[in-house]
MDTraj code that builds the backbone (N, CA, C; nanometers):
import mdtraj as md
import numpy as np

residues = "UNK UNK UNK UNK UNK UNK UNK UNK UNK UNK UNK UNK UNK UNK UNK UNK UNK UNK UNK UNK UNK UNK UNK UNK UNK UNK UNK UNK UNK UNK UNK UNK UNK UNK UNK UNK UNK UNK UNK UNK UNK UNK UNK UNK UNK UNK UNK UNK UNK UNK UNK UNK UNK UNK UNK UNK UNK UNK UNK UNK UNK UNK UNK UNK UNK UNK UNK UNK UNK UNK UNK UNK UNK UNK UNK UNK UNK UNK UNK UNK UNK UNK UNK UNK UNK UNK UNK UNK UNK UNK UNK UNK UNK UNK UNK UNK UNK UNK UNK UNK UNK UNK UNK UNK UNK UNK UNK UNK".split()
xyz = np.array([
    [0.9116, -1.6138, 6.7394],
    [0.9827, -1.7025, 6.6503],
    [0.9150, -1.7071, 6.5152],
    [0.7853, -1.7115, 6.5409],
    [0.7294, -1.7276, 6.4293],
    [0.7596, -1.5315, 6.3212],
    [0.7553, -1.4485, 6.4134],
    [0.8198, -1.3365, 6.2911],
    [0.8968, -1.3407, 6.2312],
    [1.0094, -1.3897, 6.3325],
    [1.1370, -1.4285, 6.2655],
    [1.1411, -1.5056, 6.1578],
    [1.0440, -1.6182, 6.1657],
    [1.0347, -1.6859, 6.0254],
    [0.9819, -1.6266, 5.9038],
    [0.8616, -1.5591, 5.9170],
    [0.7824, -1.4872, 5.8693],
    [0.8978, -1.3601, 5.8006],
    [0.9865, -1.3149, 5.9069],
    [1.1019, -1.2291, 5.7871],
    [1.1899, -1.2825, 5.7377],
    [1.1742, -1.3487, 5.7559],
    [1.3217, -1.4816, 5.6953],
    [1.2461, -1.5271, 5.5704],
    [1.1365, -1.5357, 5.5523],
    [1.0548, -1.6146, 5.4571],
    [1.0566, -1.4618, 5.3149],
    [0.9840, -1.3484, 5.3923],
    [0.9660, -1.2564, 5.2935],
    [1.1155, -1.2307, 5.2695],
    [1.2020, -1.1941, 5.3118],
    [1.3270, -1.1390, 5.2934],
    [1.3742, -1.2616, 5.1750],
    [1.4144, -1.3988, 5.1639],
    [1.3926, -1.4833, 5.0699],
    [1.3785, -1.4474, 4.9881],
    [1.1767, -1.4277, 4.9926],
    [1.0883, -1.3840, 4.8460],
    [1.1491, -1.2652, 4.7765],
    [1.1613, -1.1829, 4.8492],
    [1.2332, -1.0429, 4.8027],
    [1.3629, -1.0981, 4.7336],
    [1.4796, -1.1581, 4.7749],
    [1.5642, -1.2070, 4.7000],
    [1.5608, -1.2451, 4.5808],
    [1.4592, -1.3818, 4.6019],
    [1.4336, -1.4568, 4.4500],
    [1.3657, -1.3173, 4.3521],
    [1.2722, -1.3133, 4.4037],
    [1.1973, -1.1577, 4.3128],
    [1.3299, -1.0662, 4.2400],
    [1.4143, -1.0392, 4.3309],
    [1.5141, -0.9115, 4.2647],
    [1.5911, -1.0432, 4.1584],
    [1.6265, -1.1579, 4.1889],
    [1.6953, -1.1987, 4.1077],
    [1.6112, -1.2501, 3.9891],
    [1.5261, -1.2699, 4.0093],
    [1.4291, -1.2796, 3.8444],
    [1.3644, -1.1724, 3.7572],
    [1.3768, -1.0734, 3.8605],
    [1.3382, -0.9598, 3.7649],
    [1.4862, -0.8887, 3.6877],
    [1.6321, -0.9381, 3.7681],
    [1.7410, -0.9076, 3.7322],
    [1.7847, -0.9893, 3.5729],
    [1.7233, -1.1095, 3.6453],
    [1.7471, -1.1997, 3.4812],
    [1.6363, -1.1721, 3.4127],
    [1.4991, -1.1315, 3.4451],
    [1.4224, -1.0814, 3.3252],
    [1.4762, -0.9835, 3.2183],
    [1.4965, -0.8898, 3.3244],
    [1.6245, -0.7406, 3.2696],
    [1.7101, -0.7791, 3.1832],
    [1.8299, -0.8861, 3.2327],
    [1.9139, -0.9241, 3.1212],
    [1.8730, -0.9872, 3.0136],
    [1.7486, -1.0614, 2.9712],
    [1.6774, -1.1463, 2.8909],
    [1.5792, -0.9815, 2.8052],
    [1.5609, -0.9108, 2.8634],
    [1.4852, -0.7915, 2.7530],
    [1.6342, -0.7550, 2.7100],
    [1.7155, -0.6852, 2.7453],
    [1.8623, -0.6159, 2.7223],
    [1.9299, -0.6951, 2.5961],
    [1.9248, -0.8375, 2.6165],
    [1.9722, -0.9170, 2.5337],
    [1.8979, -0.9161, 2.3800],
    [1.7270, -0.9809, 2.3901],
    [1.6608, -0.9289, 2.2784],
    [1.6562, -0.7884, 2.2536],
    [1.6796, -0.7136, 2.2880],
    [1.7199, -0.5621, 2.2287],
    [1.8067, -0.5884, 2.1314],
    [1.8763, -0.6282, 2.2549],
    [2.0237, -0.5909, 2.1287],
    [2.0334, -0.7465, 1.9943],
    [1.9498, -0.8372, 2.0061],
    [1.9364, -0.9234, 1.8745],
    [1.8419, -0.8084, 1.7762],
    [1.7496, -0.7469, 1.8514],
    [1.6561, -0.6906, 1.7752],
    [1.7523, -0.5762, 1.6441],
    [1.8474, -0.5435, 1.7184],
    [1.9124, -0.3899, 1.6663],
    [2.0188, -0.4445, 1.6082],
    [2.0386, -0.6088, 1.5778],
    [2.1376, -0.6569, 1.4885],
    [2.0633, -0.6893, 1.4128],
    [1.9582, -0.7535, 1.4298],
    [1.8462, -0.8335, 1.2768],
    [1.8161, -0.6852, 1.2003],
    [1.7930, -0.5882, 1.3009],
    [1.7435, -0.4307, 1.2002],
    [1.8532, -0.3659, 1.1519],
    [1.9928, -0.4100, 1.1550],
    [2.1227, -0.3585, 1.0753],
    [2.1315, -0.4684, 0.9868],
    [2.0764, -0.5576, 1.0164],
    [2.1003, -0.6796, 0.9268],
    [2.0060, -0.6759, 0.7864],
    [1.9239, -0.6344, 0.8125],
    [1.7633, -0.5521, 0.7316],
    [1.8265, -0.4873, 0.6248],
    [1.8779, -0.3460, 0.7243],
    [1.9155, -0.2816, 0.6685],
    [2.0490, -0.2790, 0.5502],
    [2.1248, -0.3908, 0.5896],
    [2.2195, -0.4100, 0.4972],
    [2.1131, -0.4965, 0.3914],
    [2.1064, -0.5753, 0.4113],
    [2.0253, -0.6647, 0.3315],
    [1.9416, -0.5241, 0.2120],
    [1.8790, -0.4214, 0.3017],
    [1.8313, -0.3654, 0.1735],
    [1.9058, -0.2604, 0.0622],
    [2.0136, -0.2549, 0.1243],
    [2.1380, -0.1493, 0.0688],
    [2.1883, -0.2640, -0.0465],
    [2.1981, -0.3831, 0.0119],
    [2.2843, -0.4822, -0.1158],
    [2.1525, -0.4883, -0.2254],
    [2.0288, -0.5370, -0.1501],
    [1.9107, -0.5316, -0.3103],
    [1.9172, -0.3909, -0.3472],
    [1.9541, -0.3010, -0.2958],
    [1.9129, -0.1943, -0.3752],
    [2.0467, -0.1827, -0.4766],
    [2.1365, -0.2485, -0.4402],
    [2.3064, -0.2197, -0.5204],
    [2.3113, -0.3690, -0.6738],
    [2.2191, -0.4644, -0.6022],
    [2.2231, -0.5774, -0.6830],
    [2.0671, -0.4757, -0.7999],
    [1.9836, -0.4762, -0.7657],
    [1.8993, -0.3885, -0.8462],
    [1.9724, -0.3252, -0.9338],
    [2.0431, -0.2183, -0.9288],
    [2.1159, -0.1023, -0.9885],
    [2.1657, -0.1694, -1.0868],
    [2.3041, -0.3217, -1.0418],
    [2.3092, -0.3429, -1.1631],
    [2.2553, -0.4254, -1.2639],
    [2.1587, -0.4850, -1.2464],
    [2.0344, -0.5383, -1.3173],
    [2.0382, -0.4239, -1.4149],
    [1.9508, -0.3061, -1.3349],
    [1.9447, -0.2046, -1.4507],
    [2.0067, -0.2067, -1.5488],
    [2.1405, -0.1746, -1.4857],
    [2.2722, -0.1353, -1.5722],
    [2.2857, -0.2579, -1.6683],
    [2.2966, -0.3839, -1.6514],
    [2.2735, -0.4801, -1.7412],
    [2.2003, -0.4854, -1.8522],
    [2.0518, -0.4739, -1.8134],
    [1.8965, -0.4762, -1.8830],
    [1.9311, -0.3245, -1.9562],
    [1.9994, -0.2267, -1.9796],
    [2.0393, -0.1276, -2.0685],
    [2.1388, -0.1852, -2.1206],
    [2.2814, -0.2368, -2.1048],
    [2.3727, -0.2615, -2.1922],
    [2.2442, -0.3517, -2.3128],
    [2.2033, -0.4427, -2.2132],
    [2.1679, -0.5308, -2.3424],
    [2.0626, -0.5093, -2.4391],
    [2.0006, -0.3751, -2.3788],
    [1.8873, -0.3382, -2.4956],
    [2.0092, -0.1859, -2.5927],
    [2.0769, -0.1647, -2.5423],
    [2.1609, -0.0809, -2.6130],
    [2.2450, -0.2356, -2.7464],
    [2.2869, -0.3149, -2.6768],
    [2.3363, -0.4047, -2.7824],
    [2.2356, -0.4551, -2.8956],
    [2.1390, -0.4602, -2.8326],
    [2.0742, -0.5302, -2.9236],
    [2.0432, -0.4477, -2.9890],
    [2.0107, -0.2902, -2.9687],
    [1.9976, -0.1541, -3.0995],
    [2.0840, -0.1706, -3.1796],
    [2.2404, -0.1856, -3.1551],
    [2.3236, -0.1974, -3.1992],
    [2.3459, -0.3231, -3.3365],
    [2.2842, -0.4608, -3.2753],
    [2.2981, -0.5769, -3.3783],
    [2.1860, -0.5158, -3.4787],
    [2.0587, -0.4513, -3.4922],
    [1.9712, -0.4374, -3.5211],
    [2.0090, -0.3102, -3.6257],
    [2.0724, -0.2123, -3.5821],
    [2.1642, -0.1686, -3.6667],
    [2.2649, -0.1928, -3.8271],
    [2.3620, -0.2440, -3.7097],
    [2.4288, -0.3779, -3.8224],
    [2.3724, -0.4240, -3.9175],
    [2.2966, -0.5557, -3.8765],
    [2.2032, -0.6014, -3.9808],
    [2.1099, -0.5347, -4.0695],
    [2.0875, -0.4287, -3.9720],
    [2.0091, -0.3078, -4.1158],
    [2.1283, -0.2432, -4.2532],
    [2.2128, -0.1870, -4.1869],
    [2.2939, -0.1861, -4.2897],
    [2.3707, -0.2706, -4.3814],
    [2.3960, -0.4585, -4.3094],
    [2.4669, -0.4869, -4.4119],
    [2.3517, -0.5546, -4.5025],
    [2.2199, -0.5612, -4.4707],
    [2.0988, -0.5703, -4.6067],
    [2.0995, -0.4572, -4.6828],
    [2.0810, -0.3738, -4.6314],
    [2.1251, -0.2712, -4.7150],
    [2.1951, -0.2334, -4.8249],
    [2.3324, -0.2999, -4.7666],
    [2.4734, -0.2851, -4.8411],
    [2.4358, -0.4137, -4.9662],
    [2.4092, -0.5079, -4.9206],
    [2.3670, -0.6523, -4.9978],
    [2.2476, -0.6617, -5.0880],
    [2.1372, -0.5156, -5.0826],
    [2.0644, -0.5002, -5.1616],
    [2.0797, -0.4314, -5.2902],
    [2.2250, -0.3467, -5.2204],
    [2.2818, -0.2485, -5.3200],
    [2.3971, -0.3108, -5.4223],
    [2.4184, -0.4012, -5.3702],
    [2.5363, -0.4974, -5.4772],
    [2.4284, -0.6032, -5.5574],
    [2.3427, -0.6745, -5.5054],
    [2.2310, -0.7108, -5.5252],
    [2.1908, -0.6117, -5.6864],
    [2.1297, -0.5160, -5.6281],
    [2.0734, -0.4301, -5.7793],
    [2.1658, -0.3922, -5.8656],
    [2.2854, -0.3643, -5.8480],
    [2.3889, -0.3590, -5.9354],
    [2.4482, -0.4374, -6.0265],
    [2.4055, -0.5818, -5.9315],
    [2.4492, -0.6751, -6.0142],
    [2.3167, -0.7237, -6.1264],
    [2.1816, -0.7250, -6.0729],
    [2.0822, -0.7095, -6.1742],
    [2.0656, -0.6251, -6.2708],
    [2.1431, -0.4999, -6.2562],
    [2.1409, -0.3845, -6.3585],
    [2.2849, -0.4100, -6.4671],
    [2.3863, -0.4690, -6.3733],
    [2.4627, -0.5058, -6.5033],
    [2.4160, -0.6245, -6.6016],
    [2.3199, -0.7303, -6.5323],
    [2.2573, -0.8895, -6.6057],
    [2.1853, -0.7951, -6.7201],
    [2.0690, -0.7681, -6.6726],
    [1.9798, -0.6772, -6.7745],
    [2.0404, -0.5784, -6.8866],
    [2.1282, -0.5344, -6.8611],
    [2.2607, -0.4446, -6.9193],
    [2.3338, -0.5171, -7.0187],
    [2.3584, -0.6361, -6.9918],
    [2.4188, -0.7509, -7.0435],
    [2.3322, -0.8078, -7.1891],
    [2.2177, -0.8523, -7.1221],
    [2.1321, -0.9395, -7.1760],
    [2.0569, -0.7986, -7.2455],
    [2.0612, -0.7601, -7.2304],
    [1.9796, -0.6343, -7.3143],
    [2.0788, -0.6230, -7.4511],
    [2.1977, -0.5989, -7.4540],
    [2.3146, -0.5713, -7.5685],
    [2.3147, -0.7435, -7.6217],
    [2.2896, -0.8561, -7.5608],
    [2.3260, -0.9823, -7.6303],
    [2.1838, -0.9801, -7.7211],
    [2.0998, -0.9393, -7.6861],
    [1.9287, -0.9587, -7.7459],
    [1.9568, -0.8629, -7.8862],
    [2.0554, -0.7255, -7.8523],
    [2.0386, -0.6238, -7.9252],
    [2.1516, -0.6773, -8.0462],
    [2.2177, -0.7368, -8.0189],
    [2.3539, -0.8012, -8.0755],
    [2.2999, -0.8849, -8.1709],
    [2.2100, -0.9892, -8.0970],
    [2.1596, -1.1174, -8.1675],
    [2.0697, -1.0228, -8.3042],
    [1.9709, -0.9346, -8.2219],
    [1.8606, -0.9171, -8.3258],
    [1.9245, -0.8411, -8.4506],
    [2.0695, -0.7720, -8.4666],
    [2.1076, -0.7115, -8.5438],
    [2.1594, -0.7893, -8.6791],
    [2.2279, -0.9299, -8.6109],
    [2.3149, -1.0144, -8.6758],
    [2.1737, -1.1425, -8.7299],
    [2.0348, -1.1478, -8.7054],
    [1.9458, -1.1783, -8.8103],
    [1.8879, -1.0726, -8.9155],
    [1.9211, -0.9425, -8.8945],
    [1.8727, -0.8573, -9.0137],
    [1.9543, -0.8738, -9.1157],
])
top = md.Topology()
chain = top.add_chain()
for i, resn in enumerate(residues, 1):
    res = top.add_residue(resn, chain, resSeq=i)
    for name in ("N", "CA", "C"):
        top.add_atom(name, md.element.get_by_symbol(name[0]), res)
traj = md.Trajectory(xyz[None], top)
């Protein structure tokens, strides 16, 4: 009687054993497969910084291309404003040169 218990007892243990190593099994199987979604998840995650990066770039060039551009501009319209600028000092002097020459003629 007492074997009988004695296999009744291990046969049990053997049971519980297969069924916890069955749910151990499903408990690794499961973190696998979280593991191989967080590492697609990674992986997207680094495809979007690498796509959000890109257009940073692309930004951080428009705006150093614009700003060549204002830098430009403003070079030429000083430019343009230096040149109306002296023209208009060359006609004053031009002016005032013939009123001086005018005046000094009409005391001789």
């Amino acid at each position: 009687a007492d074997t009988a218990a004695d296999t009744a007892t291990a046969m049990a243990a053997d049971e519980s054993g297969a069924l916890m190593l069955h749910e151990i099994r499903l408990q690794a199987a499961q973190i696998a497969a979280d593991v191989d979604v967080s590492a697609r998840q990674v992986a997207d995650n680094s495809v979007a910084f690498e796509t959000i990066e890109a257009r940073l770039n692309q930004m951080e060039r428009r705006i150093e291309v614009g700003e060549e551009n204002m830098v430009r501009v403003i070079n030429q319209r000083f430019e343009s404003l230096e040149e109306k600028l002296l023209k208009v000092l060359a006609a004053a002097t031009t002016d005032m040169t013939e009123k001086v020459a005018a005046a000094t003629d009409s005391m001789r």
